[in-house]
HTML snippet that shows the backbone in 3Dmol.js (N, CA, C, O; Angstrom):
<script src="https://3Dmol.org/build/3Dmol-min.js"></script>
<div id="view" style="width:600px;height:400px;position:relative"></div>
<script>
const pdb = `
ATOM      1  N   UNK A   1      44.820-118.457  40.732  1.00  0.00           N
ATOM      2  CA  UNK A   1      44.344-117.089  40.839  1.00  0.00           C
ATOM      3  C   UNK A   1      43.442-117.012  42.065  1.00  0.00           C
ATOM      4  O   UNK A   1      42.435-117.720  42.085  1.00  0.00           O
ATOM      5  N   UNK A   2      43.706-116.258  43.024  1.00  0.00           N
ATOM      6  CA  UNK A   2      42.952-115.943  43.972  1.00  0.00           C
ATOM      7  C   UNK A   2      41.838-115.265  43.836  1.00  0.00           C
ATOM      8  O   UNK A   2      41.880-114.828  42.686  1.00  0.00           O
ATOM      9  N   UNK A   3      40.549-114.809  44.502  1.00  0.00           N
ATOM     10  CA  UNK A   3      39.148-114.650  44.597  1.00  0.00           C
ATOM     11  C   UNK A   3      39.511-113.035  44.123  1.00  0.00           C
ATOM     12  O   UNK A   3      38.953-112.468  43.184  1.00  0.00           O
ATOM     13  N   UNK A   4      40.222-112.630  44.702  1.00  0.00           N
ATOM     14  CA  UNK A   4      40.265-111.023  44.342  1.00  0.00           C
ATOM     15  C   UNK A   4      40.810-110.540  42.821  1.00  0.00           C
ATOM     16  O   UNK A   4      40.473-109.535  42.194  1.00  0.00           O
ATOM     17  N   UNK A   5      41.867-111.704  42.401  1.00  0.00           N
ATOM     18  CA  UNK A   5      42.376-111.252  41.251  1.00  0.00           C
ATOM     19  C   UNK A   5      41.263-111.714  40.421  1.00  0.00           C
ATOM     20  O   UNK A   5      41.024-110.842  39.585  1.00  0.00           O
ATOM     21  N   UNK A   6      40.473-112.729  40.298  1.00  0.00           N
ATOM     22  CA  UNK A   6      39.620-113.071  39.288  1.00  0.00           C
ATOM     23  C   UNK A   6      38.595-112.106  39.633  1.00  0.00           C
ATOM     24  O   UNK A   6      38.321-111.479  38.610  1.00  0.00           O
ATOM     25  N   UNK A   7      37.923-111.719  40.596  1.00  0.00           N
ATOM     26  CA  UNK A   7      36.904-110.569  40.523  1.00  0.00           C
ATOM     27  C   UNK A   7      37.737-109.469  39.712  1.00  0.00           C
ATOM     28  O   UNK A   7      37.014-109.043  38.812  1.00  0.00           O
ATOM     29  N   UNK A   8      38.889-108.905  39.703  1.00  0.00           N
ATOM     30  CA  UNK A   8      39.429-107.942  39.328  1.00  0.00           C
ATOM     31  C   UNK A   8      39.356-108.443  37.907  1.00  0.00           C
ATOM     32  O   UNK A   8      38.792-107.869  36.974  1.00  0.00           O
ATOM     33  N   UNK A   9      39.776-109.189  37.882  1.00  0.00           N
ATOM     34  CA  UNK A   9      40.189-109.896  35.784  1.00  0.00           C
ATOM     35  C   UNK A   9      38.476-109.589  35.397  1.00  0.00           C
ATOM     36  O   UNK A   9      38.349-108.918  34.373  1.00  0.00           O
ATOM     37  N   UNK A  10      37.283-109.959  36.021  1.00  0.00           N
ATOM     38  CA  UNK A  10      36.187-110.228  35.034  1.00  0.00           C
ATOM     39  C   UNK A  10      35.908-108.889  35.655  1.00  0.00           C
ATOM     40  O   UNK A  10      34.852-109.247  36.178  1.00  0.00           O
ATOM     41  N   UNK A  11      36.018-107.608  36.019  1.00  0.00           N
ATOM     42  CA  UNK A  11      35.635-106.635  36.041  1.00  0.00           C
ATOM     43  C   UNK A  11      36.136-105.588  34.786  1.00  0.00           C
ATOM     44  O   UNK A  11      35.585-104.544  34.438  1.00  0.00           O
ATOM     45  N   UNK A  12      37.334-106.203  34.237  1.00  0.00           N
ATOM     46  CA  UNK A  12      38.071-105.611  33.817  1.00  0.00           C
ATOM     47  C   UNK A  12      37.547-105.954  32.319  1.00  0.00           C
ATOM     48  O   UNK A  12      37.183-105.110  31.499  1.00  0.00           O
ATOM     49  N   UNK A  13      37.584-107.489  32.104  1.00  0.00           N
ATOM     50  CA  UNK A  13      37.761-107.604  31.025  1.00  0.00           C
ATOM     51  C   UNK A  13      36.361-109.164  30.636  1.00  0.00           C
ATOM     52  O   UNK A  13      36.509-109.989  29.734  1.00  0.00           O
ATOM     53  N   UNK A  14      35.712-109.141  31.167  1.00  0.00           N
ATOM     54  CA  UNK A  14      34.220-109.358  30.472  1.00  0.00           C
ATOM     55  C   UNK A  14      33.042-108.680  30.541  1.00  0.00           C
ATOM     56  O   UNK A  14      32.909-107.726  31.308  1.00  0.00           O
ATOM     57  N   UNK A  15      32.328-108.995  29.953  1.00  0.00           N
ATOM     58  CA  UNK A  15      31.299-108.247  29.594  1.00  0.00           C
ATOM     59  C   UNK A  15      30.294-108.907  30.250  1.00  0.00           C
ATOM     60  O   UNK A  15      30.688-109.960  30.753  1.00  0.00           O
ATOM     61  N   UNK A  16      28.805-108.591  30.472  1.00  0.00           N
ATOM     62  CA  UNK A  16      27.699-109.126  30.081  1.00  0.00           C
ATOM     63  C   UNK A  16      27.024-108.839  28.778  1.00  0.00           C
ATOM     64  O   UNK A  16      27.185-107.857  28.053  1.00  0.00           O
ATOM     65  N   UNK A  17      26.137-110.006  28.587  1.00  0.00           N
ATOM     66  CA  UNK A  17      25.082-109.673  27.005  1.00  0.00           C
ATOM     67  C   UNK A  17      24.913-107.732  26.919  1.00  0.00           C
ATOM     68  O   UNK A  17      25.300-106.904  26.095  1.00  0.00           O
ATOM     69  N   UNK A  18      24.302-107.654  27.954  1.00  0.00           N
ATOM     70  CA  UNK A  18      23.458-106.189  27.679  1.00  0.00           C
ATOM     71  C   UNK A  18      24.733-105.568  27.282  1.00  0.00           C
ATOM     72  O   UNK A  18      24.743-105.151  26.125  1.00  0.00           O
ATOM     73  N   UNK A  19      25.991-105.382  28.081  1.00  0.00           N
ATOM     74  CA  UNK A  19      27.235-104.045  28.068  1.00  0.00           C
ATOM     75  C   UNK A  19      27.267-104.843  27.012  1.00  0.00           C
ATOM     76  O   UNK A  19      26.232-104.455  26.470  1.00  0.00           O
ATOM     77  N   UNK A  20      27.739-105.782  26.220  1.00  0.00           N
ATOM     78  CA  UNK A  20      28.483-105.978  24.851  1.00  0.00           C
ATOM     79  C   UNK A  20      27.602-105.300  23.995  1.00  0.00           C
ATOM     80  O   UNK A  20      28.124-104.447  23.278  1.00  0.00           O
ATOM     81  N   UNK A  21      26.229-105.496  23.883  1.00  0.00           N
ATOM     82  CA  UNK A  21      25.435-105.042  22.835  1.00  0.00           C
ATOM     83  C   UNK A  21      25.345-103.865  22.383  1.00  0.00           C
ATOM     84  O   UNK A  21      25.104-103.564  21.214  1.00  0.00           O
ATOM     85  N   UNK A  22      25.654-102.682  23.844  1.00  0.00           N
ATOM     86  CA  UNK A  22      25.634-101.171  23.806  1.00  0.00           C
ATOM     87  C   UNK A  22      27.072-101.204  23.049  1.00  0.00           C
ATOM     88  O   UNK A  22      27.054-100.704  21.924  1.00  0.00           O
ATOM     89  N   UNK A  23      27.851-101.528  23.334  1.00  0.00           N
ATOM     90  CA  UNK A  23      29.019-101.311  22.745  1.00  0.00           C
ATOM     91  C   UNK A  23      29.188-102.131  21.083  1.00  0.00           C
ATOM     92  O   UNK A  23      30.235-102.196  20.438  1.00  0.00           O
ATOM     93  N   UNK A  24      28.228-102.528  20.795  1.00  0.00           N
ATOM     94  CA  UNK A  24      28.518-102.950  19.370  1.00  0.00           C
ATOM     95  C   UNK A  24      27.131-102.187  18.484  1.00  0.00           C
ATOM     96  O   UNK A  24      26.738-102.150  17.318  1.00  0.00           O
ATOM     97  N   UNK A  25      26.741-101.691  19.683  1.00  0.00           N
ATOM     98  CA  UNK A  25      25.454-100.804  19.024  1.00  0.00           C
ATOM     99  C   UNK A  25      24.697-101.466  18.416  1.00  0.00           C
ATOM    100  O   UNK A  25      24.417-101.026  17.301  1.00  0.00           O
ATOM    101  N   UNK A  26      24.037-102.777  18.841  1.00  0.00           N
ATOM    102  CA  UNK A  26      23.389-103.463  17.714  1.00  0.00           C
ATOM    103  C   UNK A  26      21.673-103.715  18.785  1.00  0.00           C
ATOM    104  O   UNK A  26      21.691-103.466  19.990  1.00  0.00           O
ATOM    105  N   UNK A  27      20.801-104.048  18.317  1.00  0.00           N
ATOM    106  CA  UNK A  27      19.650-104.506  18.790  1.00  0.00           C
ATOM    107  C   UNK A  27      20.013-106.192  19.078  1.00  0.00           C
ATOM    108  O   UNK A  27      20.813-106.868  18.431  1.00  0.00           O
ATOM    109  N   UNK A  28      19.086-106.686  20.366  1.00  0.00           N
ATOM    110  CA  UNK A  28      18.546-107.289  20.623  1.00  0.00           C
ATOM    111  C   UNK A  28      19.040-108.527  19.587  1.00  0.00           C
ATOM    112  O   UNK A  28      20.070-109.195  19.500  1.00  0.00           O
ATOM    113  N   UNK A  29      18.025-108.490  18.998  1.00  0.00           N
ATOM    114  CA  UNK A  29      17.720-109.537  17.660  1.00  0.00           C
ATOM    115  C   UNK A  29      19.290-109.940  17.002  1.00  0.00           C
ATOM    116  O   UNK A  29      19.869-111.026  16.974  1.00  0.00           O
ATOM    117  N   UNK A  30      19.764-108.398  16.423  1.00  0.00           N
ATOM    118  CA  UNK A  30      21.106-108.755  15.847  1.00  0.00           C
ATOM    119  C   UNK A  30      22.317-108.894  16.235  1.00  0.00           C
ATOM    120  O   UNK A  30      23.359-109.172  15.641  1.00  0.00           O
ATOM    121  N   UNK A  31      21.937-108.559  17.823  1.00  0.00           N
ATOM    122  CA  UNK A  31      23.519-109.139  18.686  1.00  0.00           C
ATOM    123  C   UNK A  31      23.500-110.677  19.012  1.00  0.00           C
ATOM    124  O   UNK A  31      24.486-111.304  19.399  1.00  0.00           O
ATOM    125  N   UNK A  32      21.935-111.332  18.752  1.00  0.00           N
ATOM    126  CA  UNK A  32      21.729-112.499  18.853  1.00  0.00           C
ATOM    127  C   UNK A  32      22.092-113.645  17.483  1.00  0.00           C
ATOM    128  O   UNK A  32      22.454-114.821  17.444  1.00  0.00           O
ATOM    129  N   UNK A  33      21.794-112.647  16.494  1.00  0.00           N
ATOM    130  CA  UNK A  33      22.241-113.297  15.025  1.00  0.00           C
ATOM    131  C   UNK A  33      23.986-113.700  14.920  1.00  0.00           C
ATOM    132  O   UNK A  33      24.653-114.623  14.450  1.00  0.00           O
ATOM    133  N   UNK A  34      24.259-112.348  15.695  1.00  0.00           N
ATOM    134  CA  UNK A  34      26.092-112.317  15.881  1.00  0.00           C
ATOM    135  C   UNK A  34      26.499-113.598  16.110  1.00  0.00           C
ATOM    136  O   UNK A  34      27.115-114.414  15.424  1.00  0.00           O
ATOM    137  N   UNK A  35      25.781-113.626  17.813  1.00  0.00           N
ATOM    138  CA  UNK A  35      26.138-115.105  18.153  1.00  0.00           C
ATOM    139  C   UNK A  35      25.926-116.329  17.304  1.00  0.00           C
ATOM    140  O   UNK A  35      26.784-117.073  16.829  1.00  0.00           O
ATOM    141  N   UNK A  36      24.944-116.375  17.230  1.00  0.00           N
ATOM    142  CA  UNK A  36      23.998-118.001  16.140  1.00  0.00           C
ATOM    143  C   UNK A  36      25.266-117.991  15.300  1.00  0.00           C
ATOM    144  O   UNK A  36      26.081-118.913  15.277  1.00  0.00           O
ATOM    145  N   UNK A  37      25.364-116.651  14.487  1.00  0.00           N
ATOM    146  CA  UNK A  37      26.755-117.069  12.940  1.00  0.00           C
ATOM    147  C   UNK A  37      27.815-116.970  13.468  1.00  0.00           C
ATOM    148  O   UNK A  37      28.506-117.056  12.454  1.00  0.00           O
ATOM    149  N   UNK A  38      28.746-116.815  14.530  1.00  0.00           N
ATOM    150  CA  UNK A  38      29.066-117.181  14.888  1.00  0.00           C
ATOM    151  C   UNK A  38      31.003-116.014  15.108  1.00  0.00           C
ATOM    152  O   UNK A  38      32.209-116.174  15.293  1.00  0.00           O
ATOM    153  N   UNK A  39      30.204-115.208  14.948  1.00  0.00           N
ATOM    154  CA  UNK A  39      30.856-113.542  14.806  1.00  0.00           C
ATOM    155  C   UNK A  39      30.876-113.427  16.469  1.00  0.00           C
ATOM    156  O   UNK A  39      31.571-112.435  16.688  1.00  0.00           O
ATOM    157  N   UNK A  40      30.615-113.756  17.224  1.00  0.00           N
ATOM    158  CA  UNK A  40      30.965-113.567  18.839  1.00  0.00           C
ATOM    159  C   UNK A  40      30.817-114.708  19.915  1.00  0.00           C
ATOM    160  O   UNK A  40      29.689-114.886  20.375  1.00  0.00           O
ATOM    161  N   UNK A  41      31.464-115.201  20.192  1.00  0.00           N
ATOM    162  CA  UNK A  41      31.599-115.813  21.222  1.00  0.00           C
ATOM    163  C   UNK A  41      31.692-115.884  22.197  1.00  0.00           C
ATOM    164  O   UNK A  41      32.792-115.620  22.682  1.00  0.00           O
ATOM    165  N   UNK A  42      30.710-116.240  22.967  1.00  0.00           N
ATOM    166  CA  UNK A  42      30.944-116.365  24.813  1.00  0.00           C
ATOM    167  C   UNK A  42      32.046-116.850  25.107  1.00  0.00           C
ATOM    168  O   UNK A  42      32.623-117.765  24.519  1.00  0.00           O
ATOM    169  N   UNK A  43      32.561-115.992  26.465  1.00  0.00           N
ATOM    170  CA  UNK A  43      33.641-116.648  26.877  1.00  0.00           C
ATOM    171  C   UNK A  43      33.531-117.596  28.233  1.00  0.00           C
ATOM    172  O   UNK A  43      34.383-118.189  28.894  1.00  0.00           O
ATOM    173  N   UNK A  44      31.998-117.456  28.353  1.00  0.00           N
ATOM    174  CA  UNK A  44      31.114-118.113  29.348  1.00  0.00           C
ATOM    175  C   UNK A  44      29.462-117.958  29.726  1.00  0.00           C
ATOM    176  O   UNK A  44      28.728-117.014  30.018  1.00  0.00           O
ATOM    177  N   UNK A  45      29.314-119.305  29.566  1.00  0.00           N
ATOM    178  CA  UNK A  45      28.361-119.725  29.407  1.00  0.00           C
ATOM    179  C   UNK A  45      27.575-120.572  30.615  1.00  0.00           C
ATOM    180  O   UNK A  45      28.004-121.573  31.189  1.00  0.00           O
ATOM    181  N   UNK A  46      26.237-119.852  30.849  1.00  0.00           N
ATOM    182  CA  UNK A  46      25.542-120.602  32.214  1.00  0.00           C
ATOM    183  C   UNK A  46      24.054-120.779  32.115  1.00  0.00           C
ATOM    184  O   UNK A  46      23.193-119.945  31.835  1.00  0.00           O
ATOM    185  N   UNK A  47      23.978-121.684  32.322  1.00  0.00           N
ATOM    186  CA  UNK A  47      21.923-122.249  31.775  1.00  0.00           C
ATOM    187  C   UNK A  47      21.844-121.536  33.556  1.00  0.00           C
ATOM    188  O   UNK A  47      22.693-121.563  34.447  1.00  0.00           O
ATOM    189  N   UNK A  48      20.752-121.073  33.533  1.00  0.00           N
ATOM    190  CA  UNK A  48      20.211-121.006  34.614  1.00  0.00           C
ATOM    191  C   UNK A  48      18.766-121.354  35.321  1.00  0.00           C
ATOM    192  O   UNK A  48      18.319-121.357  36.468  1.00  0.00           O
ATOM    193  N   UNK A  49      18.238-121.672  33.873  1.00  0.00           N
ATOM    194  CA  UNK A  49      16.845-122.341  34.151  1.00  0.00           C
ATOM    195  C   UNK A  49      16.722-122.958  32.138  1.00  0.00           C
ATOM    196  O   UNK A  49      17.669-123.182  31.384  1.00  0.00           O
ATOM    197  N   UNK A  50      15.634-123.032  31.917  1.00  0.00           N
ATOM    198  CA  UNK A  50      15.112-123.865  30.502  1.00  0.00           C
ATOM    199  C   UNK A  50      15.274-122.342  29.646  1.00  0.00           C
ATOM    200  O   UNK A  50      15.759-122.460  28.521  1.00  0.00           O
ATOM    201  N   UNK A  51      15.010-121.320  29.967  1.00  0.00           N
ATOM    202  CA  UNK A  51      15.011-120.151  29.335  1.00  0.00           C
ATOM    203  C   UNK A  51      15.878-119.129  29.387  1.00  0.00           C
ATOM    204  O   UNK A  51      16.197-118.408  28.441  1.00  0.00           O
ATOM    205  N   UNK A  52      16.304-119.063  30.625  1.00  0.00           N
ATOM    206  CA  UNK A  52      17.536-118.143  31.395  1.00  0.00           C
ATOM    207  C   UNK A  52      18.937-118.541  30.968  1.00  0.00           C
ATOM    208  O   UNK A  52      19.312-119.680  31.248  1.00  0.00           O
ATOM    209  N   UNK A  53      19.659-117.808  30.389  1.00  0.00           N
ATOM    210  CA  UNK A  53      21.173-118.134  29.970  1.00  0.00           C
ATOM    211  C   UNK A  53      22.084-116.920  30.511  1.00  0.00           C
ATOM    212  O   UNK A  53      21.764-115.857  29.980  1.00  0.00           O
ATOM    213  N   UNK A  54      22.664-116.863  31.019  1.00  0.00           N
ATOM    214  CA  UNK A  54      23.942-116.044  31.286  1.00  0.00           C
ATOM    215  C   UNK A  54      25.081-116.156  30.582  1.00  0.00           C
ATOM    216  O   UNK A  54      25.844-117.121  30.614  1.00  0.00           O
ATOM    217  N   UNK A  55      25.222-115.013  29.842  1.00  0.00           N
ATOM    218  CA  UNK A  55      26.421-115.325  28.864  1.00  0.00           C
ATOM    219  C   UNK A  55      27.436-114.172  29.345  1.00  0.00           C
ATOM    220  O   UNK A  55      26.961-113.110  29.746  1.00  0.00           O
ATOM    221  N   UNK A  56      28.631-114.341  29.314  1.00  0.00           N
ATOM    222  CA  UNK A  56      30.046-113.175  29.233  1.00  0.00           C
ATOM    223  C   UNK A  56      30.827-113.266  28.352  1.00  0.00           C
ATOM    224  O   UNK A  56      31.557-114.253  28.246  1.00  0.00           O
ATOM    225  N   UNK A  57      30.847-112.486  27.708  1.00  0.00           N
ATOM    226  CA  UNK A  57      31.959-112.157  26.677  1.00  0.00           C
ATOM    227  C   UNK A  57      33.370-111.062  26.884  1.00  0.00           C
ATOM    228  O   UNK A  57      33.315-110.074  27.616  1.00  0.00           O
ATOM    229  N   UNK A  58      34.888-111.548  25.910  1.00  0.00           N
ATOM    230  CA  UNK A  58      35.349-110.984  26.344  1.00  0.00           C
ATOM    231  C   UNK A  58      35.748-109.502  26.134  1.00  0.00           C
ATOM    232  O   UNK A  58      36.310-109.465  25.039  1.00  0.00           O
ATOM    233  N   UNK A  59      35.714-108.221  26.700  1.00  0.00           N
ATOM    234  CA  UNK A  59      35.816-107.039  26.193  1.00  0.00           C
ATOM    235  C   UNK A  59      36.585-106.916  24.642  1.00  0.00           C
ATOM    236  O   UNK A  59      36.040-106.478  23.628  1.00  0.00           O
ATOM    237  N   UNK A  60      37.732-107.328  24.728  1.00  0.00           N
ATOM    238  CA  UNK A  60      38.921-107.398  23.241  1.00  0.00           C
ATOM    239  C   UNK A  60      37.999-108.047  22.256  1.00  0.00           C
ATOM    240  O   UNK A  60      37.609-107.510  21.219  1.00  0.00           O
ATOM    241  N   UNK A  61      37.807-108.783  22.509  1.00  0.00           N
ATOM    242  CA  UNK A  61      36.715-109.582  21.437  1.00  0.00           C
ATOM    243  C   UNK A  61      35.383-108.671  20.845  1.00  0.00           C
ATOM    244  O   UNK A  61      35.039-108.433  19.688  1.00  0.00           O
ATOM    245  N   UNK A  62      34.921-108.358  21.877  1.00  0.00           N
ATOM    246  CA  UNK A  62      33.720-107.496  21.024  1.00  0.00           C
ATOM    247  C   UNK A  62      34.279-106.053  20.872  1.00  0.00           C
ATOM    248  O   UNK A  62      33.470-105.364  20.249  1.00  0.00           O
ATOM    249  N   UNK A  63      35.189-105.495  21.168  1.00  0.00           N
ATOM    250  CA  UNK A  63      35.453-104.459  21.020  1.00  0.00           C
ATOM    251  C   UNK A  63      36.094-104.557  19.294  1.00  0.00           C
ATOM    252  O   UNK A  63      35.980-103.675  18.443  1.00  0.00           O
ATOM    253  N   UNK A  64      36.687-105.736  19.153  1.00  0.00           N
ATOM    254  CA  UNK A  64      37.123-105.922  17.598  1.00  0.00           C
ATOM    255  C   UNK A  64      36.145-106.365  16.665  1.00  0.00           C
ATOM    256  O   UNK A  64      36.237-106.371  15.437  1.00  0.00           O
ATOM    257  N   UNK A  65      35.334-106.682  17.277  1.00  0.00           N
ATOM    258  CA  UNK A  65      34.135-107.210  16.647  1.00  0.00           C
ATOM    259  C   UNK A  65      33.429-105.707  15.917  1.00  0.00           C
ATOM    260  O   UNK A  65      33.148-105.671  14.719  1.00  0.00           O
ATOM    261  N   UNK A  66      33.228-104.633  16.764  1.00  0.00           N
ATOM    262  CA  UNK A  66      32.667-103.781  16.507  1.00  0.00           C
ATOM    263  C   UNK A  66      33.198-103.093  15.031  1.00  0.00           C
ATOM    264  O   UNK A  66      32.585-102.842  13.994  1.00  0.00           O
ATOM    265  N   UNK A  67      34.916-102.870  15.510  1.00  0.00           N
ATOM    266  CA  UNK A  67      35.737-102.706  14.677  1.00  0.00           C
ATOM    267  C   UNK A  67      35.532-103.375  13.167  1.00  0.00           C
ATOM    268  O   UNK A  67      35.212-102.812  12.120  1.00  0.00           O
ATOM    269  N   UNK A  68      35.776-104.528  13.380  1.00  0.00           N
ATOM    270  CA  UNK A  68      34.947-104.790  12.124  1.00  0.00           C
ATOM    271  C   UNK A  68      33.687-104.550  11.282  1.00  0.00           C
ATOM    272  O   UNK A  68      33.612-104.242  10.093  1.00  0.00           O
ATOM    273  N   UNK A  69      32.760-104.753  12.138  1.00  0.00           N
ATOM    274  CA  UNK A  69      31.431-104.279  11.794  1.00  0.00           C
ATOM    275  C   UNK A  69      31.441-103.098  10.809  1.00  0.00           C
ATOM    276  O   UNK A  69      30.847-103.047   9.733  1.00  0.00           O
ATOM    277  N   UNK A  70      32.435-101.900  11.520  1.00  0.00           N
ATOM    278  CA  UNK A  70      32.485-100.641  11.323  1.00  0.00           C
ATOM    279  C   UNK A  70      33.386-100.790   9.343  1.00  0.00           C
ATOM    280  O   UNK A  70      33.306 -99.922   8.474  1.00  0.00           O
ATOM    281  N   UNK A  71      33.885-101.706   9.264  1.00  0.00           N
ATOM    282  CA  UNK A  71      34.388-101.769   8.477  1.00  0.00           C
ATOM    283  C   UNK A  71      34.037-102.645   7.342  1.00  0.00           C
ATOM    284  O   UNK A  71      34.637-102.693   6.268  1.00  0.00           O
ATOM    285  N   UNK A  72      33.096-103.272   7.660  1.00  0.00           N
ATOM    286  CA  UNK A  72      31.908-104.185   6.270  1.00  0.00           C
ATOM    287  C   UNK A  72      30.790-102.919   6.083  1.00  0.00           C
ATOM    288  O   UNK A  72      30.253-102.827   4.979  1.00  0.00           O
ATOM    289  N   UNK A  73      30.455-102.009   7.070  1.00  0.00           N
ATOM    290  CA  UNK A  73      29.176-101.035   6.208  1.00  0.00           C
ATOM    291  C   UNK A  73      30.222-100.086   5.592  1.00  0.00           C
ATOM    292  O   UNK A  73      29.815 -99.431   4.632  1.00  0.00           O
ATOM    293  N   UNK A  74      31.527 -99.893   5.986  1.00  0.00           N
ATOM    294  CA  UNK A  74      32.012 -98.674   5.114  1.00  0.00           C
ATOM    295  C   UNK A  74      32.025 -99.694   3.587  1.00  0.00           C
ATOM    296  O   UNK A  74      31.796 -99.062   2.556  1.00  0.00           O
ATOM    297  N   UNK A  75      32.222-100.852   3.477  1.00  0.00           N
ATOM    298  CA  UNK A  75      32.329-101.573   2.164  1.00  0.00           C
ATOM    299  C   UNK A  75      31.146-101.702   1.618  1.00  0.00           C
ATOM    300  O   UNK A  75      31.033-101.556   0.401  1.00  0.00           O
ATOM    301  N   UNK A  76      30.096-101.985   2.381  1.00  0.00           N
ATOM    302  CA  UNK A  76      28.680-101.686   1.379  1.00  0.00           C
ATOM    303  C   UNK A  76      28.317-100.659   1.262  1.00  0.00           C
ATOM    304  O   UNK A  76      27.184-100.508   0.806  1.00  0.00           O
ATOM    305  N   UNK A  77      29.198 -99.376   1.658  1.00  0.00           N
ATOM    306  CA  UNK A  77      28.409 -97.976   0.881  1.00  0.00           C
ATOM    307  C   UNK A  77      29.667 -97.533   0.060  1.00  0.00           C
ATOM    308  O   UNK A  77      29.846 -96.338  -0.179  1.00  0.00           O
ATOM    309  N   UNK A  78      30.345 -98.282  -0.276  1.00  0.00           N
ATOM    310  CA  UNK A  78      31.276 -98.368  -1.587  1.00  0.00           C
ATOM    311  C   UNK A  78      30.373 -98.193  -3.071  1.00  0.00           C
ATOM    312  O   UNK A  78      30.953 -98.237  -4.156  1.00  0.00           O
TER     313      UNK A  78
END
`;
const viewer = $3Dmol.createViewer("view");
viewer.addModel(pdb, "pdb");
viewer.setStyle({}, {cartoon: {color: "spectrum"}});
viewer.zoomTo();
viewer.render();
</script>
């Protein structure tokens, strides 16, 4: 894959932390719980210092993720 098609592929179709979170509508804290249990997965991962992490995730993935979500609170207000 050449430099242009992979800029094009991760424009298209990863995320960063912050855009995934707006799109799963969740806070901080509980887009972080997501990860820990293990409900989302990076599709890349970068230490950038002892504290600094860069994570990307992939759009399909959290976009189904959400999907779901949407579909365990319709079951707890059963």
């Amino acid at each position: 894959m050449d430099r242009k098609a992979f800029i094009e592929y991760g424009n298209k179709h990863l995320l960063t932390t912050t855009a995934a979170r707006h799109i799963t509508e969740q806070t901080t804290k509980a887009f972080q719980q997501s990860v820990k249990s293990g409900h989302l997965t990076p599709a890349f991962e970068f230490r950038d210092s002892e504290r600094h992490v860069i994570r990307l995730y992939f759009r399909d993935e959290v976009e189904a993720y959400k999907a779901h979500m949407k579909d365990w609170q319709a079951a707890r207000k059963k």
